[in-house]
C-alpha positions in Angstrom: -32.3 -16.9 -9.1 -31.1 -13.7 -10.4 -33.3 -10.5 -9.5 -34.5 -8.1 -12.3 -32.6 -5.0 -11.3 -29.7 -4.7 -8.5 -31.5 -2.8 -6.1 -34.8 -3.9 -3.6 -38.0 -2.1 -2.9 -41.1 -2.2 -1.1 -42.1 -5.0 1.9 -44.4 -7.7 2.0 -45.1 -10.2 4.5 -46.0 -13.5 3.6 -49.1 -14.9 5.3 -49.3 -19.1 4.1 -50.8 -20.6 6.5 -54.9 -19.5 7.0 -57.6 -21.4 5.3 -59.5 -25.6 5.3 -59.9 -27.0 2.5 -61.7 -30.7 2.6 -64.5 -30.9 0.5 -65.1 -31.2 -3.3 -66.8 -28.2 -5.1 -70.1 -28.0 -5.2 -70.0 -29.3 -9.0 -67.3 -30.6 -9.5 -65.1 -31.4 -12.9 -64.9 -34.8 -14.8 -61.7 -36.2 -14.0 -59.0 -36.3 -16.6 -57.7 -39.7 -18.0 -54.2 -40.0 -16.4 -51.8 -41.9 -18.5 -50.5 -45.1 -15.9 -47.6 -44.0 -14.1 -44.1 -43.9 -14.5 -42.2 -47.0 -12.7 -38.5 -45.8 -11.4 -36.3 -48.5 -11.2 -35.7 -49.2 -7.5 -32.0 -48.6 -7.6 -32.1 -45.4 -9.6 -34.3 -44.1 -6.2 -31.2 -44.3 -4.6 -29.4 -41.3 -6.4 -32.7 -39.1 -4.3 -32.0 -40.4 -0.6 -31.4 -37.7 1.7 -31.5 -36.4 5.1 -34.5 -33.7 5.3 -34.4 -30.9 8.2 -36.3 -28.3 9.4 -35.6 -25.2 8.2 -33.9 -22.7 10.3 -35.4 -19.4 8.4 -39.2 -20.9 7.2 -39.8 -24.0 9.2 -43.3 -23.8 8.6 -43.0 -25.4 5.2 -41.3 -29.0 4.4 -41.8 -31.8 6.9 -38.1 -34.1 7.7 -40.0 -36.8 8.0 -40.7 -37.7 4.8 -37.3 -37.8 2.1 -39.2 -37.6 -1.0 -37.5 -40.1 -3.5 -39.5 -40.2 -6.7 -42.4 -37.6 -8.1 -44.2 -39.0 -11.1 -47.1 -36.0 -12.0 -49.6 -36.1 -14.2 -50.8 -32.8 -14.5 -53.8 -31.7 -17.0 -54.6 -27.7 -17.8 -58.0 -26.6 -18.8 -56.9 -22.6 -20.1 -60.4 -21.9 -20.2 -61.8 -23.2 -16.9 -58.7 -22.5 -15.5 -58.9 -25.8 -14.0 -55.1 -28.3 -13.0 -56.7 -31.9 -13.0 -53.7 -33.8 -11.2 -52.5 -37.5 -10.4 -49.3 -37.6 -8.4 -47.6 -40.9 -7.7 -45.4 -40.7 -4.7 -42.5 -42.6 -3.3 -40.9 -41.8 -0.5 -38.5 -42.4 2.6 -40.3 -42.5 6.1 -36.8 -40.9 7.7 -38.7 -41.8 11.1 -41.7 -44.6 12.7 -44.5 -42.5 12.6 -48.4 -42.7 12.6 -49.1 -40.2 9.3 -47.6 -38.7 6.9 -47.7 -34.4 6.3 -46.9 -33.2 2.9 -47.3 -29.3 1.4 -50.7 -28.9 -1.2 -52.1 -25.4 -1.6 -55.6 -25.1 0.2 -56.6 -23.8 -3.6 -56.7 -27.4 -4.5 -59.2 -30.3 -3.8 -58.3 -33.7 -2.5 -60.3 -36.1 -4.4 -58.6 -39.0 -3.1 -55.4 -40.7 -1.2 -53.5 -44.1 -1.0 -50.7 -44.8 0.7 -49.4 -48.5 0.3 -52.4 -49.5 -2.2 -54.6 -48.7 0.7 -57.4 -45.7 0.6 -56.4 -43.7 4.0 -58.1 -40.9 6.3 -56.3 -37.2 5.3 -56.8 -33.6 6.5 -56.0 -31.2 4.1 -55.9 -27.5 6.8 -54.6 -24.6 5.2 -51.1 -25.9 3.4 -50.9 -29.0 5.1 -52.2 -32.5 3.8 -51.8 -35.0 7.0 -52.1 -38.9 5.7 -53.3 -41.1 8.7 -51.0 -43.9 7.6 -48.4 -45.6 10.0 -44.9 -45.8 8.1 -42.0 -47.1 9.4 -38.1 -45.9 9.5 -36.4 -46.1 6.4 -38.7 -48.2 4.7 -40.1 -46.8 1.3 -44.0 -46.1 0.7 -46.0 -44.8 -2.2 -48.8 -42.4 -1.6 -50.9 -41.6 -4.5 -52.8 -38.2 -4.6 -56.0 -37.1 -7.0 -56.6 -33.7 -6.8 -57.8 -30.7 -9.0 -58.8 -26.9 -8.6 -57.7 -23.5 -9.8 -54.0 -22.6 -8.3 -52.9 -19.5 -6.7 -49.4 -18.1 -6.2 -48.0 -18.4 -2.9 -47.1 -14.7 -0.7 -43.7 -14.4 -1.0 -41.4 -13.3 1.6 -39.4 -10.9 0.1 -39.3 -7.2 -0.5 -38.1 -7.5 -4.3 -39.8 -5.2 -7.3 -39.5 -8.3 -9.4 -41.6 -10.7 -7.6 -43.8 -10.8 -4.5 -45.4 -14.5 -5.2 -43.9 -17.6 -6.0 -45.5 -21.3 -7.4 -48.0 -21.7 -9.8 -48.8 -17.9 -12.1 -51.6 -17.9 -14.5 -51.6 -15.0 -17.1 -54.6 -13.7 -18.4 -54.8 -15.5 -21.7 -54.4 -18.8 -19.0 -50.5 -19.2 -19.9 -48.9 -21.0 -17.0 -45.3 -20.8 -15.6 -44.2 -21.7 -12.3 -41.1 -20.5 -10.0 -40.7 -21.6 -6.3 -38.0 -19.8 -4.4 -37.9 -20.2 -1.6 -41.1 -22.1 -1.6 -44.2 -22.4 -3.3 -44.4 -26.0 -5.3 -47.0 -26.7 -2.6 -49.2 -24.9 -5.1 -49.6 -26.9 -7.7 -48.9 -30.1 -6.2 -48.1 -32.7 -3.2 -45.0 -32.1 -2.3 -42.2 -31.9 0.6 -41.3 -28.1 -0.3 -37.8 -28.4 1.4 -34.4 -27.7 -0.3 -33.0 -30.3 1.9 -35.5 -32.8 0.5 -34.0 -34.0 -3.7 -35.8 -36.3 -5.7 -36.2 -37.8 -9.5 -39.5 -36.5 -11.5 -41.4 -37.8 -13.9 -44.3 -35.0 -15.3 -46.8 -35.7 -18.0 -48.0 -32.6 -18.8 -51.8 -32.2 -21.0 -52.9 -28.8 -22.8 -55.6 -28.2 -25.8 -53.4 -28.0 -28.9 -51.5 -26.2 -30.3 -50.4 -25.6 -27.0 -47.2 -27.2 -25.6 -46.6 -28.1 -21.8 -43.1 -27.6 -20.9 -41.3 -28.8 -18.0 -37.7 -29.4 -16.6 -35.5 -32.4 -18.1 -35.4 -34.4 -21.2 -38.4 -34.6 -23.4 -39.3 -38.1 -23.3 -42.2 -38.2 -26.0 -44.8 -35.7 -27.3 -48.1 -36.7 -28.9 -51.7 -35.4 -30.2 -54.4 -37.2 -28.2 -58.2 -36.1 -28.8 -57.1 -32.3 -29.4 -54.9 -31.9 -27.1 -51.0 -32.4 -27.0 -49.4 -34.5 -24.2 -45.6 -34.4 -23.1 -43.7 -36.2 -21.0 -40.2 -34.9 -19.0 -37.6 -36.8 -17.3 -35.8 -35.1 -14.9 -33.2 -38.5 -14.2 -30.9 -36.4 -12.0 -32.6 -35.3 -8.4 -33.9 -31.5 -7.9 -35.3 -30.0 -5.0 -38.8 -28.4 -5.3 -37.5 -24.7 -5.9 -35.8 -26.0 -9.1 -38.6 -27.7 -10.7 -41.1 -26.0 -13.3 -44.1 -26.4 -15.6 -45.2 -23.8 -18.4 -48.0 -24.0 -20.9 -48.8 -22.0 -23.4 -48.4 -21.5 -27.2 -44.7 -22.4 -27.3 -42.4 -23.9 -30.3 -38.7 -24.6 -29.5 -35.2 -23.9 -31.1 -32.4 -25.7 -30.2 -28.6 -25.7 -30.2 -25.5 -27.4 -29.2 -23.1 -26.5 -26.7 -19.4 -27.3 -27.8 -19.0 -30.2 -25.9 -22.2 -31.9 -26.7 -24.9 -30.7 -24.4 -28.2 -30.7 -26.5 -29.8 -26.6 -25.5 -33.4 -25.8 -26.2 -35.6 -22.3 -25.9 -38.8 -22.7 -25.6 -40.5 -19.5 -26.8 -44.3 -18.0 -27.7 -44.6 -18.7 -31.0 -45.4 -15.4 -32.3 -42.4 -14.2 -30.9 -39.8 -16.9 -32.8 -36.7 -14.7 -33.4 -36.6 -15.0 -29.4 -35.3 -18.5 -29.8 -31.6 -16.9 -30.8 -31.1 -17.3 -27.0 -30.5 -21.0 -27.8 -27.1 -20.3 -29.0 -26.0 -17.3 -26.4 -26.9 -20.0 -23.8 -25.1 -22.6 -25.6 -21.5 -20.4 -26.3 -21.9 -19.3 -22.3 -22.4 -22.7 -21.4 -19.1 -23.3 -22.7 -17.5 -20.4 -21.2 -18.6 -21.8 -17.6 -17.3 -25.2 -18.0 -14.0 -23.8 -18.8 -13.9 -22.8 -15.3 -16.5 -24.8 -13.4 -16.0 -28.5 -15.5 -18.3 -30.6 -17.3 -22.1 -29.1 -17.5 -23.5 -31.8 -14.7 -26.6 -32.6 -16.4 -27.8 -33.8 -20.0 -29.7 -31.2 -21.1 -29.7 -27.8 -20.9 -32.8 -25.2 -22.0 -35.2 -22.4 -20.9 -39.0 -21.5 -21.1 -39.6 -18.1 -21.6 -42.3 -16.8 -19.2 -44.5 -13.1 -18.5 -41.8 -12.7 -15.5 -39.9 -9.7 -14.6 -37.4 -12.3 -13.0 -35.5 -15.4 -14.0 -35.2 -18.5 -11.7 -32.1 -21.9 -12.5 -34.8 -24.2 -12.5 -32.4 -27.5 -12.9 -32.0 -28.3 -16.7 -34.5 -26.1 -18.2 -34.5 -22.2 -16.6 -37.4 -20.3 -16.5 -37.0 -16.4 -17.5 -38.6 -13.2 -18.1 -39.3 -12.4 -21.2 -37.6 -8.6 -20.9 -34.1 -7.2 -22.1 -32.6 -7.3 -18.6 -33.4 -11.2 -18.0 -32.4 -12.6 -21.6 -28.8 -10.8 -21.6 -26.3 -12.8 -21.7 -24.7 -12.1 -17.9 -28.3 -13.2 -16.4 -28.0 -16.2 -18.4 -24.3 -16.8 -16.9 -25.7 -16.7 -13.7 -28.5 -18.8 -14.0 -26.9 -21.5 -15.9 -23.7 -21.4 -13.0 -26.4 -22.5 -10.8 -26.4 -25.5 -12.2 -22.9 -26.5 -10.3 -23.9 -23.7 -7.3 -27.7 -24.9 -6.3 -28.6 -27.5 -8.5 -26.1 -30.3 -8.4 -25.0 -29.2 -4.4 -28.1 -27.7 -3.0 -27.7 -25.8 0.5 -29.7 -28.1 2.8 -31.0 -25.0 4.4 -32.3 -21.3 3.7 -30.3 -19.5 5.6 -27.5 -21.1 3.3 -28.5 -19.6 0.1 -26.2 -16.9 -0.3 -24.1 -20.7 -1.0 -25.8 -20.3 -4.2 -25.9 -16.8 -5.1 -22.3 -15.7 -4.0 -20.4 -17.4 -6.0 -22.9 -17.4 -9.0 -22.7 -13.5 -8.9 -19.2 -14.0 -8.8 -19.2 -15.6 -12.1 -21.7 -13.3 -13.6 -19.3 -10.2 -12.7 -16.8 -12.0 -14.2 -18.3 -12.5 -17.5 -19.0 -9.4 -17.3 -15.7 -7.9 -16.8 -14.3 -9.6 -19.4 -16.9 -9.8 -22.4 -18.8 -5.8 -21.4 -15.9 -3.8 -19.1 -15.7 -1.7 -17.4 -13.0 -4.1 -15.8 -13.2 -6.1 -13.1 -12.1 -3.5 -10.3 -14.5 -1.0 -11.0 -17.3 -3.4 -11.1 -16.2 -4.4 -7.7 -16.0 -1.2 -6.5 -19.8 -0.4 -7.5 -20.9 -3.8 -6.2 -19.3 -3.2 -2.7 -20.9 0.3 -2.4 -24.1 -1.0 -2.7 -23.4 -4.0 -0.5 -23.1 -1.8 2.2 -26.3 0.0 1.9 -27.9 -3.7 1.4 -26.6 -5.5 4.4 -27.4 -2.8 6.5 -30.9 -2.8 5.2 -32.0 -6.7 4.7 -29.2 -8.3 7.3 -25.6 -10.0 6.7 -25.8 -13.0 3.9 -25.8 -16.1 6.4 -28.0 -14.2 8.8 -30.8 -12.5 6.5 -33.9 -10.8 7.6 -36.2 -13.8 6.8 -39.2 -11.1 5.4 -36.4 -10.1 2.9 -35.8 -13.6 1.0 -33.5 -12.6 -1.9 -32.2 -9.3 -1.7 -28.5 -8.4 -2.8 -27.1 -9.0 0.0 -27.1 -12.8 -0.5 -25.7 -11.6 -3.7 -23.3 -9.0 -3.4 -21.2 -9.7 -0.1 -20.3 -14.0 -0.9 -19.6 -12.4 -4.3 -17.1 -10.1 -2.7 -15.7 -12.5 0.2 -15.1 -15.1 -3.1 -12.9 -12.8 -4.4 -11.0 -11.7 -1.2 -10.4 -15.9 -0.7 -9.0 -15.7 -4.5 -6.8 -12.7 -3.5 -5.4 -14.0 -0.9 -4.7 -17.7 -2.8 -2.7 -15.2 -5.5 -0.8 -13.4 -2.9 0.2 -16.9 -1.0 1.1 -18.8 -4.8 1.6 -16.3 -7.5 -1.6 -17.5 -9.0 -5.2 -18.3 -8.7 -4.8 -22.0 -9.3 -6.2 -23.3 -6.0 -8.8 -21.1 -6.1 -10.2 -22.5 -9.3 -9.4 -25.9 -8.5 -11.7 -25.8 -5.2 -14.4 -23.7 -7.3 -14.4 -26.7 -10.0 -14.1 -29.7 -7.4 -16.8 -28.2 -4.8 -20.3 -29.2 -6.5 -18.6 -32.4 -8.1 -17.6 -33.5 -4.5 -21.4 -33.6 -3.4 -22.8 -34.4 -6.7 -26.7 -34.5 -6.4 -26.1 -34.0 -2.7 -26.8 -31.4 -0.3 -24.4 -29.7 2.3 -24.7 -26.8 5.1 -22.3 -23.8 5.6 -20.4 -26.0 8.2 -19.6 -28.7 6.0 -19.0 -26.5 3.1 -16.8 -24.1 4.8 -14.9 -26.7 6.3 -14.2 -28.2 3.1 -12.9 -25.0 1.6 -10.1 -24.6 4.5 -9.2 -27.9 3.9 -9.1 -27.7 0.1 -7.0 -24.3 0.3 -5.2 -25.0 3.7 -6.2 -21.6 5.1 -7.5 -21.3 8.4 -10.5 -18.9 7.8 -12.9 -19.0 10.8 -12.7 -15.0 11.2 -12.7 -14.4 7.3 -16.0 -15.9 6.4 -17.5 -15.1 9.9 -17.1 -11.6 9.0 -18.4 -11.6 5.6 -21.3 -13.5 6.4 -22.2 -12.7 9.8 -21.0 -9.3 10.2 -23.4 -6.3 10.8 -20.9 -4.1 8.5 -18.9 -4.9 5.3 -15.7 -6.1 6.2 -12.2 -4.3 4.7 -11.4 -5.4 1.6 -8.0 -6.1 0.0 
């Protein structure tokens, strides 16, 4: 995610976790006619096994018992109403024996019905969490099945940013649609096992009255007009964690490009509002720039869906941004598209980790910067560390963040800094910077689709540029005070 200015403001305190929601409204809406759903092949489900935790900063949301493997959505939008009709297929890793299952739904949505197995099943659905009375077994795979439908509401974020204070599902008042879930918030709009430890495949079918256009992350799969409205299905073949997964509607039409080595980009923009789509071929020419230093783009596609957001979030193969001047520049697109290697293809398996995203992202952004804006690389530094100071005094050191300010600069600002230091000291060791690009580019391709914590990470980084560097990254990331720089 990249924020909408450099500097925080204001508080808020996220409260998730009031509220019962069991019965259907009092009159309630014909269901919508779900296509069948999507079969994965069985050994594809594979590439989505993983080892869910507990979070350290928000342990309140995500459950480790269940390792999500494949999410096949059918979701269908009534602007009007402003009504999401949804049929989730399910199917999962039971990562322990255990007599239910607990997933993450929004108390804003109804539970028409569940099955687990082929089997209807007992379910409490108390504030955020929907329990499943359902026995599963250790590493054996089940398939829950969820019908559900109501009017979505953003979740409280827990952040003290100007650019966002609510994350998930955002309806606009003409009943556009756009969705961004850092650190949390998919539980909004559907079933799900909100967790950045927890990666799986997604299939999403996504329904809208015509001309309308339901966009969503991965490959567009097929598009067609049924009975007025127009239906579009998105493969996401590659796994994602919850954060990285979105779904817009709205009045969109697309403009695409190609990267130079091949990557297919599209821009999905409001249709009054065309000569937006030129971002199609900044994103493509910076796309290029990136794998020059990172490798191959890991993923097919590449694209964005441009959204009434101050902010922009690296939601995995198609980003979702702001439509402003600040979040369609050229630097924010850098950054969100270096997620892609620093997020999306390694994904920190806990919160507390995500300055593992955002340091060296920034990093790359300042470089871009440097090189294709000025003022040089020093003196952005220079302005960078003087407001790291002021930020990690006020919202905590990176690895160690105040958890009621999610996403302030100094996740940001101090990696971005301790990154260079590491490539300082490579030069000053080797004459060049060769090792320090080397473990940049092998990193994400070493835990491709995987997840990691800091331990394993850092770990890996001594070993890759034999350096012992217990006191170097304890001070940048767990220091009270900005350590000396170079």
């Amino acid at each position: 995610m990249r924020r909408r200015t450099p500097l925080g403001c204001g508080l808020l305190v996220a409260a998730l976790l009031a509220g019962c929601t069991v019965d259907a409204p009092d009159e309630p809406r014909e269901p919508a006619a779900h296509p069948p759903p999507v079969e994965a092949p069985a050994d594809a489900l594979d590439l989505a096994v993983n080892e869910p935790r507990e979070d350290s900063v928000y342990p309140d949301v995500g459950d480790p018992g269940v390792d999500a493997l494949h999410y096949d959505l059918s979701l269908d939008w009534d602007p009007e109403e402003r009504v999401l009709d949804g049929r989730e297929r399910l199917t999962f890793r039971a990562t322990a024996d255990d007599d239910s299952v607990q997933l993450d739904l929004s108390p804003e949505l109804t539970v028409r019905s569940v099955t687990v197995d082929g089997e209807e099943v007992e379910w409490r659905h108390a504030g955020k969490d929907l329990v499943l009375d359902h026995e599963v077994v250790e590493d054996q795979r089940h398939e829950v099945v969820v019908a559900y439908a109501g009017t979505p509401e953003p979740a409280a974020a827990p952040t003290t940013r100007g650019d966002f204070s609510t994350t998930g599902w955002t309806t606009t008042d003409e009943g556009w649609t756009w969705t961004m879930q850092e650190p949390y918030g998919a539980y909004t709009w559907y079933a799900v096992n909100d967790h950045p430890s927890d990666k799986a495949l997604y299939d999403i079918t996504v329904s809208v009255p015509s001309p309308w256009t339901g966009v969503a992350g991965g490959e567009l799969v097929s598009r067609e007009e049924r009975d007025g409205r127009t239906v579009t299905r998105w493969r996401m073949a590659e796994p994602a964690a919850a954060y990285l997964v979105t779904v817009a509607t709205g009045d969109y039409t697309s403009t695409e490009a190609t990267s130079a080595s091949g990557v297919p980009v599209t821009w999905w923009v409001p249709r009054d509002r065309p000569q937006l789509g030129r971002g199609a071929r900044t994103m493509a020419r910076e796309l290029a720039w990136l794998e020059e230093r990172l490798g191959p783009y890991p993923y097919d596609t590449a694209g964005a869906v441009l959204v009434e957001s101050l902010s922009g979030m690296e939601t995995q193969t198609m980003i979702t941004l702001g439509i402003s001047d600040y979040t369609l520049s050229a630097p924010v697109v850098v950054h969100e598209l270096a997620h892609h290697w620093y997020g999306n293809q390694v994904t920190p398996e806990d919160w507390r980790d995500v300055w593992m995203n955002e340091g060296m992202a920034m990093y790359l952004q300042v470089l871009w910067q440097a090189e294709h804006e000025g003022p040089g690389l020093d003196r952005l530094l220079d302005a960078y560390a003087e407001r790291e100071i002021v930020e990690r005094a006020e919202a905590g050191p990176p690895g160690a963040f105040d958890p009621r300010a999610f996403g302030e600069s100094n996740i940001y600002y101090g990696p971005m800094l301790m990154w260079h230091e590491l490539r300082e000291r490579l030069v000053a060791r080797d004459g060049d910077d060769d090792a320090f690009w080397a473990m940049v580019r092998a990193w994400p391709a070493s835990r491709d689709n995987g997840t990691a914590d800091r331990e394993e990470y850092l770990a890996w980084v001594e070993d890759h540029t034999d350096l012992e560097l217990t006191s170097f990254f304890d001070a940048w990331l767990m220091g009270s005070t900005t350590p000396p720089r170079s």
